[in-house]
C-alpha positions in Angstrom: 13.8 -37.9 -50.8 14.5 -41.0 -49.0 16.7 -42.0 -52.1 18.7 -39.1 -52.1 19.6 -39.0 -48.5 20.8 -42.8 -49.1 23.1 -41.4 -52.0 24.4 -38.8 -49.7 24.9 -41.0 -46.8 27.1 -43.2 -49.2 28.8 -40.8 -51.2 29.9 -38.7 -47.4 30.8 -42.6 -46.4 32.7 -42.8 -50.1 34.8 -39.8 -50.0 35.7 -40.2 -46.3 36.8 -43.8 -46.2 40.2 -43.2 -47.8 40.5 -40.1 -46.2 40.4 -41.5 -42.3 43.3 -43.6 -43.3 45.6 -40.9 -43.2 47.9 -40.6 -40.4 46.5 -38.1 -37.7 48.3 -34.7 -37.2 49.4 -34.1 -33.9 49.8 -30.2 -32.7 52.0 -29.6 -29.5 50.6 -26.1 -28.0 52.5 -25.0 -25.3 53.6 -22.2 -22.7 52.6 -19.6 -20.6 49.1 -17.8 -19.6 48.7 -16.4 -22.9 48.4 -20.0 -24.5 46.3 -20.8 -21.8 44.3 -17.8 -22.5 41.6 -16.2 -21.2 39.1 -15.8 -24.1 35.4 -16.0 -22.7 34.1 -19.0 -23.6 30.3 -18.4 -24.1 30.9 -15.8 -26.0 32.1 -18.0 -28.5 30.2 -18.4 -31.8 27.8 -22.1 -31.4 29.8 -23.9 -33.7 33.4 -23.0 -31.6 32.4 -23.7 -28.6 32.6 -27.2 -29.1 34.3 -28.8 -31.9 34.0 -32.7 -31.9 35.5 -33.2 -35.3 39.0 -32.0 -33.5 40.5 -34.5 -31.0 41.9 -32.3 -28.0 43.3 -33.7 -25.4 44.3 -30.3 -22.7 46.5 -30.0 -19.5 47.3 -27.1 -16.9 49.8 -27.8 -14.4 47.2 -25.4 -11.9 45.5 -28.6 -11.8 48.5 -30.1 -9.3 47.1 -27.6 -6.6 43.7 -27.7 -7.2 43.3 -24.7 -9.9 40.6 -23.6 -11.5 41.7 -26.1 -13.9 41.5 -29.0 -11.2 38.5 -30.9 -13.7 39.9 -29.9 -17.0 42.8 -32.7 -17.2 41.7 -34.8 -20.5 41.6 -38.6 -19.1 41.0 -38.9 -23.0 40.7 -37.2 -26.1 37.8 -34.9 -26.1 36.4 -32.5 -28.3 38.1 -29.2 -28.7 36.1 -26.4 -26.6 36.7 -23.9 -23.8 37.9 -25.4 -20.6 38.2 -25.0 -17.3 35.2 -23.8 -14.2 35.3 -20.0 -16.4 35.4 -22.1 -19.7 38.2 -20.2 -20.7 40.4 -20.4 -24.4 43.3 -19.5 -26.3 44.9 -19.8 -29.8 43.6 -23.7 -29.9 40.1 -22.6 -30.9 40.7 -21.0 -34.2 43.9 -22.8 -35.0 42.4 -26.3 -34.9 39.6 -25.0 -36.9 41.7 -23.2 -39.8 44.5 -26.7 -39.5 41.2 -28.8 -40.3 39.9 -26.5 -43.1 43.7 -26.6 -44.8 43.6 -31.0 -44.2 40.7 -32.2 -44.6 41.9 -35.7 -45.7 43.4 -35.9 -42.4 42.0 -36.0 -38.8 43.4 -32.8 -36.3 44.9 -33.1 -32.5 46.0 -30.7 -30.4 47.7 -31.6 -27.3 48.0 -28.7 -25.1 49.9 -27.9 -22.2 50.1 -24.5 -21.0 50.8 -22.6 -17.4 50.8 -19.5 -16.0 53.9 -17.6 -15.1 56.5 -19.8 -16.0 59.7 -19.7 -17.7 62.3 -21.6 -19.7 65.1 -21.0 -17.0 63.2 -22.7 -14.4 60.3 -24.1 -15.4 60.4 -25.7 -19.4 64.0 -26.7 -20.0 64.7 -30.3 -20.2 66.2 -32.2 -16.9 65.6 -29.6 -14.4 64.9 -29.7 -10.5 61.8 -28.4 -9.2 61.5 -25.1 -8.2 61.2 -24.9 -4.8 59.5 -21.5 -4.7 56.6 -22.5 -7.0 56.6 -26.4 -6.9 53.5 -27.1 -9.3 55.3 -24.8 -12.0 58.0 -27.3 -11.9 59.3 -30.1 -14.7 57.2 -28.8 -17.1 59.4 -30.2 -19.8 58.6 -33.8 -18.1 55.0 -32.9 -17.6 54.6 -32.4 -21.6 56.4 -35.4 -22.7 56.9 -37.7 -20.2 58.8 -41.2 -21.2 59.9 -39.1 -24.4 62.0 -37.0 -22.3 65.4 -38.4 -22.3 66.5 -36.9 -19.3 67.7 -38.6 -15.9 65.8 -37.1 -13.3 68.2 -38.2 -9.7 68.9 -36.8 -6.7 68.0 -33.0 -6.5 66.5 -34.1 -9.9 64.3 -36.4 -8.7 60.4 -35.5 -10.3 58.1 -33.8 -8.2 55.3 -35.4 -9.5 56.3 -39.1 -10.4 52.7 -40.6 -11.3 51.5 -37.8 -12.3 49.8 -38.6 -16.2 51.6 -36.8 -18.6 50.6 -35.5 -22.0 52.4 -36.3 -25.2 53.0 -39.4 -24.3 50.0 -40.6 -23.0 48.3 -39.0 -26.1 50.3 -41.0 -28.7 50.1 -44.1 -26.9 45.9 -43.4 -27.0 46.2 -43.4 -30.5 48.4 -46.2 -30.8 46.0 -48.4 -28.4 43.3 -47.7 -31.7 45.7 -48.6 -34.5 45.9 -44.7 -35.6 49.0 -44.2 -37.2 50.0 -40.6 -37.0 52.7 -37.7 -37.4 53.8 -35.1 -35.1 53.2 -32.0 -37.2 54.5 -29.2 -34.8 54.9 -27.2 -31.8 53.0 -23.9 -31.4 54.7 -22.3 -28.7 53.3 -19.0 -26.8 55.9 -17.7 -23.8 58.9 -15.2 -22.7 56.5 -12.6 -21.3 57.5 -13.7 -17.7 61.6 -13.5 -19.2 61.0 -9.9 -20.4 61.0 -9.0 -16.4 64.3 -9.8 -15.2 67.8 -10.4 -16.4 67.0 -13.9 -18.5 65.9 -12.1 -21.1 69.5 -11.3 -22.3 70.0 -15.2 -22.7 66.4 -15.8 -24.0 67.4 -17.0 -27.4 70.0 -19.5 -26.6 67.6 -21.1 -24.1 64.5 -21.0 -26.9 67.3 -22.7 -28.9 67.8 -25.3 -26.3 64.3 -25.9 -25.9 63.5 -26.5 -29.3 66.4 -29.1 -29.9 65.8 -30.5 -27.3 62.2 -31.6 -28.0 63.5 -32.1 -31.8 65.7 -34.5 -30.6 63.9 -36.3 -27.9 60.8 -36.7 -30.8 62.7 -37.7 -32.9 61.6 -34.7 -35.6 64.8 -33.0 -36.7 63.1 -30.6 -39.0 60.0 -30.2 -36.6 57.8 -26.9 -37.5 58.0 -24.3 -34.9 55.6 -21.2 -34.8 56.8 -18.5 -32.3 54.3 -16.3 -30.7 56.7 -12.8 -30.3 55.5 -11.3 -27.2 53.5 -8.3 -27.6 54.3 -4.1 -27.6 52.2 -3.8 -24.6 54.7 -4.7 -22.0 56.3 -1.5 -22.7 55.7 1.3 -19.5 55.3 3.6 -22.5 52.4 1.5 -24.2 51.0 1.2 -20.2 52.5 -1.9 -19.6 53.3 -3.6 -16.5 57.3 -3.9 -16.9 58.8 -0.9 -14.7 60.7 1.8 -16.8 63.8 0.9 -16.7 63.6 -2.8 -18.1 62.7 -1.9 -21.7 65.8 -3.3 -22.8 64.4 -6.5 -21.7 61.7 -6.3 -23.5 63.6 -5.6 -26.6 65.4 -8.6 -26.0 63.7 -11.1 -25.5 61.4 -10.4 -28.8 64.4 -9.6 -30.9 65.4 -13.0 -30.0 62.1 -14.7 -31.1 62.6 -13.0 -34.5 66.4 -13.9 -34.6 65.3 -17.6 -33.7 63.0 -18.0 -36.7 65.0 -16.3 -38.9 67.8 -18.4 -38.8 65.8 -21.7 -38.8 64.1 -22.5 -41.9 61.6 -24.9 -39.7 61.1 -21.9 -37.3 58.9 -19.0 -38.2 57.3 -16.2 -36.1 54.2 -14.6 -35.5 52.7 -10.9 -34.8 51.0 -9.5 -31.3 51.4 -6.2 -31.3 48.0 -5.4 -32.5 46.3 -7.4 -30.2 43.7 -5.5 -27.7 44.6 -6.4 -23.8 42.2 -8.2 -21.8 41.7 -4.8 -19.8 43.3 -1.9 -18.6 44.6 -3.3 -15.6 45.5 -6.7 -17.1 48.1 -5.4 -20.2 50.2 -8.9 -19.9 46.7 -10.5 -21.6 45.0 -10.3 -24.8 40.7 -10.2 -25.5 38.9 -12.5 -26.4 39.0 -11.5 -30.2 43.1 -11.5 -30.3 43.2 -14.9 -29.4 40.7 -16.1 -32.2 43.1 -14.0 -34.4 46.3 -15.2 -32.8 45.0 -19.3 -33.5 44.9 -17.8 -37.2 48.0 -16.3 -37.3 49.5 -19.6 -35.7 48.2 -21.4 -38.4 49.2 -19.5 -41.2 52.5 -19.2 -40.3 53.0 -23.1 -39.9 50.9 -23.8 -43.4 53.8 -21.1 -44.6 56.6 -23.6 -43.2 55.0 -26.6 -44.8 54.3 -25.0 -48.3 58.2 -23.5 -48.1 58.8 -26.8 -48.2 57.4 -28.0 -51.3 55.1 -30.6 -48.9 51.6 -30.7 -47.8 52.6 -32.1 -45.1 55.5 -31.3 -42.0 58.4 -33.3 -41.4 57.2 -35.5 -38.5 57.5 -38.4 -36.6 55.5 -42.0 -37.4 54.2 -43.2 -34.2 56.8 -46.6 -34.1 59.5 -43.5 -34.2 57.9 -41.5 -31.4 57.7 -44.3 -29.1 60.8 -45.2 -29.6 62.1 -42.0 -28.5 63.9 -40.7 -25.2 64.9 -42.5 -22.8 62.0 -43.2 -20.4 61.7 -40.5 -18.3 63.2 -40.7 -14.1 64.8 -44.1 -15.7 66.0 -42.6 -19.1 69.8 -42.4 -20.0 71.4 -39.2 -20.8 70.6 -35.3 -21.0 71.2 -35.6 -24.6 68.7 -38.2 -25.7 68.3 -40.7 -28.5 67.2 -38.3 -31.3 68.3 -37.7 -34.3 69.6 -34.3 -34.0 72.8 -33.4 -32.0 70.8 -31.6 -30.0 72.1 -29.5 -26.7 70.5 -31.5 -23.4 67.6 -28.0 -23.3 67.9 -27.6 -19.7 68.8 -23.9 -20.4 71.8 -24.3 -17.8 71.2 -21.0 -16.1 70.7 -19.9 -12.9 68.0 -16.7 -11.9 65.7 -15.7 -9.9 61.8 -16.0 -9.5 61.1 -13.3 -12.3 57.7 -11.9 -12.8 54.5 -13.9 -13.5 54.4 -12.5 -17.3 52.4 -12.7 -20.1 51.4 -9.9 -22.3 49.1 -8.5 -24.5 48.8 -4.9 -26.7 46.7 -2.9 -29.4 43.9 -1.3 -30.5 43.0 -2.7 -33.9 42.8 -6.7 -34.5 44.0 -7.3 -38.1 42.5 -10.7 -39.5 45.3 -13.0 -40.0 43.5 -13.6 -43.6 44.1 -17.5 -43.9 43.2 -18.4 -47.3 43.0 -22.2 -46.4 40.6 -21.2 -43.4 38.8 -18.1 -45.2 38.6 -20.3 -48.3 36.6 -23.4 -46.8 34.1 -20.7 -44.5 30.8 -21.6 -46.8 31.9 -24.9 -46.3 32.5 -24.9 -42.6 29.5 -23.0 -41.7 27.5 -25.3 -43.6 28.7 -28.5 -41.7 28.8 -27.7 -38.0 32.1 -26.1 -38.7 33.2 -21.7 -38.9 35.1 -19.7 -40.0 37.6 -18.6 -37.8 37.1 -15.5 -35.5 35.9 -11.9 -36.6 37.7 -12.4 -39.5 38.3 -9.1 -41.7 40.4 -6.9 -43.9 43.7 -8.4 -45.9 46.2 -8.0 -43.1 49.1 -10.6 -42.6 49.6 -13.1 -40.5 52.7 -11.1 -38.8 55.5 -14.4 -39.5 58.6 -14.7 -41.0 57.2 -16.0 -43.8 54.2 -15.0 -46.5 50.9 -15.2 -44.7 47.8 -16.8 -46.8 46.9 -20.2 -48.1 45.3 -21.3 -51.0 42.9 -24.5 -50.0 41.0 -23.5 -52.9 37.0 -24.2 -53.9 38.1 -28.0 -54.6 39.6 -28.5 -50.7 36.6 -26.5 -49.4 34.0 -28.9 -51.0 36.1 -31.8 -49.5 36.2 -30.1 -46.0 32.5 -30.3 -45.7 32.3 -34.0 -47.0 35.0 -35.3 -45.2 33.6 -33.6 -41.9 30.6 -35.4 -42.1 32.3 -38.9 -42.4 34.7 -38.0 -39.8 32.5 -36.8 -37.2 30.6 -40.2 -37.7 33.4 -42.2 -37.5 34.5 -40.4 -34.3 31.1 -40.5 -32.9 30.8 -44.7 -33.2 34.3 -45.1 -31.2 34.8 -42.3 -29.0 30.9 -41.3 -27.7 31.7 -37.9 -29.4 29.0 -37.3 -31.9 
């Protein structure tokens, strides 16, 4: 018996040698309260409620006032698990599962940076002032990627939170610090409920334009993977939303934008809400805990979709030398249009408006399983090494996304999944006191 554990222990150490040599694939997740989320924590299977063999590294810009997030800011990558005093989650959960299942030779992070309420007008846009109505909603764009932003924050520009640790950056230059080369693989980005209120909505897809060039360019990623969550059905008074009659056109707009967005970007694709179950009757801008297990699916699909499109295993992305090299530094960076590689527009979303609603959204009554092959296809193997398959999984449904939903990871991947979890968690154990 003794023997055989040996031969195990060497064969796990065999197989996952080569494999931790791969560059590390770094997830932007970003937006609004429905990336934040407000899935219940503890009701989480065992093996999601903490995953250490996923490197998470999690910021809410609550925390500047003292949120219920105030103790959640990652000092450090971490494992990925609820967060927050209600241990709440969103998409991250399942997605970070279903992205390890599909690349196992490779080691998963998600850096996420989500807030409540906020919007691309005044809030995410690239070289903005802060918003004097709602100061810690403010910069966001800054907050995400600090000295990668290329902007020149001066005068009414000036940041409102100067030494305040920010996320991307910091993040890469952890990895960096440890010799980890890695890629930026994409940006999962989850917003527009709070634009569906008021008159932005009519301009929502040149500003989503904006915003995605202008974190192509600033990271240097021209053909950088975007998956689009399209804001859910339920906002509709019809549907017992919380947008007054009146503003459906709004509505219509901004999630005809979303789709318009993706469809005209190859590198952009789009993802389903609509049958999504709200967090309660009198909370319709939310979804359950069970949609957003099925919306980290869905996320995932759609970007192994973009990927596979390609004729690549991997996304386009950035090699950390690259990363670093972008943007201009920040408050002392040069120009709104940055050093990337893209002619991108500067992203500040040049518009003027008003406060808007505090959006989100949320709708349906039947939660369709995304139906990830690559995550479906490694569950034995998952479940077996501390691992799960992700959410309530059932049924054949689609992932909802411009492109074909389903992966196929295969038995071969699966069997790799388990080994290469095993070797990884070790090695992750020994240097980061995460075993």
């Amino acid at each position: 018996m003794k023997r055989s554990c040996i031969a195990l222990a060497a064969f796990v150490l065999s197989v996952s040698a080569p494999a931790i040599a791969q560059p590390v694939k770094v997830f932007v997740l970003a937006g609004q309260s429905n990336m934040v989320g407000y899935g219940v924590g503890r009701q989480l299977p065992v093996e999601l409620q903490s995953q250490p063999d996923i490197w998470y590294d999690h910021y809410n810009p609550d925390a500047r006032e003292g949120g219920p997030y105030a103790q959640a800011t990652s000092a450090d990558w971490g494992p990925l698990e609820p967060k927050g005093e209600a241990r709440r989650y969103g998409p991250e959960i399942t997605f970070g599962r279903a992205i390890a299942a599909a690349y196992p030779e490779h080691r998963i992070a998600i850096v996420k940076m989500a807030q409540g309420g906020t919007n691309l007008v005044d809030h995410w846009g690239r070289g903005l002032a802060p918003d004097p109505e709602v100061l810690h909603k403010s910069q966001l764009y800054h907050a995400l990627l600090g000295k990668l932003d290329s902007a020149t924050y001066e005068g009414d520009r000036a940041l409102r939170y100067p030494e305040e640790v920010t996320r991307l950056d910091g993040a890469l230059a952890r990895l960096e610090s440890e010799g980890q080369p890695y890629e930026i693989a994409a940006l999962v980005w989850m917003q527009g409920e709070n634009e569906a209120g008021w008159s932005a909505a009519f301009s929502y897809g040149d500003t989503l334009r904006g915003f995605i060039a202008a974190i192509r360019a600033d990271l240097r990623v021209p053909g950088l993977p975007v998956v689009l969550g399209r804001i859910s059905d339920n906002l509709y008074p019809a549907n017992g939303g919380p947008i007054a009659a009146g503003k459906e056109a709004n509505i219509d707009a901004v999630r005809a934008a979303q789709v318009t967005v993706a469809e005209e970007d190859p590198r952009v694709a789009w993802v389903d809400t609509d049958d999504f179950t709200a967090r309660a009757p009198d909370d319709t801008y939310h979804f359950d805990s069970a949609a957003y297990q099925l919306l980290g699916e869905r996320f995932a699909d759609a970007y192994l979709a973009l990927v596979r499109e390609e004729g690549s295993s991997s996304a386009s992305s950035a090699s950390s030398t690259a990363s670093a090299a972008a943007g201009g530094g920040g408050a002392t960076g040069g120009g709104a249009t940055g050093g990337g590689a893209t002619a991108a527009s500067s992203g500040s979303t040049a518009a003027a408006g008003g406060a808007g609603s505090a959006g989100e959204g949320g709708r349906g009554a039947t939660a369709v399983s995304s139906g990830s092959a690559a995550a479906m296809g490694s569950a034995e193997a998952a479940a077996s090494s501390g691992g799960v398959a992700p959410g309530t999984t059932g049924g054949s449904g689609g992932c909802g996304c411009r492109t074909a939903a389903g992966q196929g990871a295969g038995t071969a991947a699966a069997a790799l999944a388990l080994v290469a979890f095993a070797g990884l968690r070790l090695r992750r154990s020994r240097g980061h006191g995460q075993g």
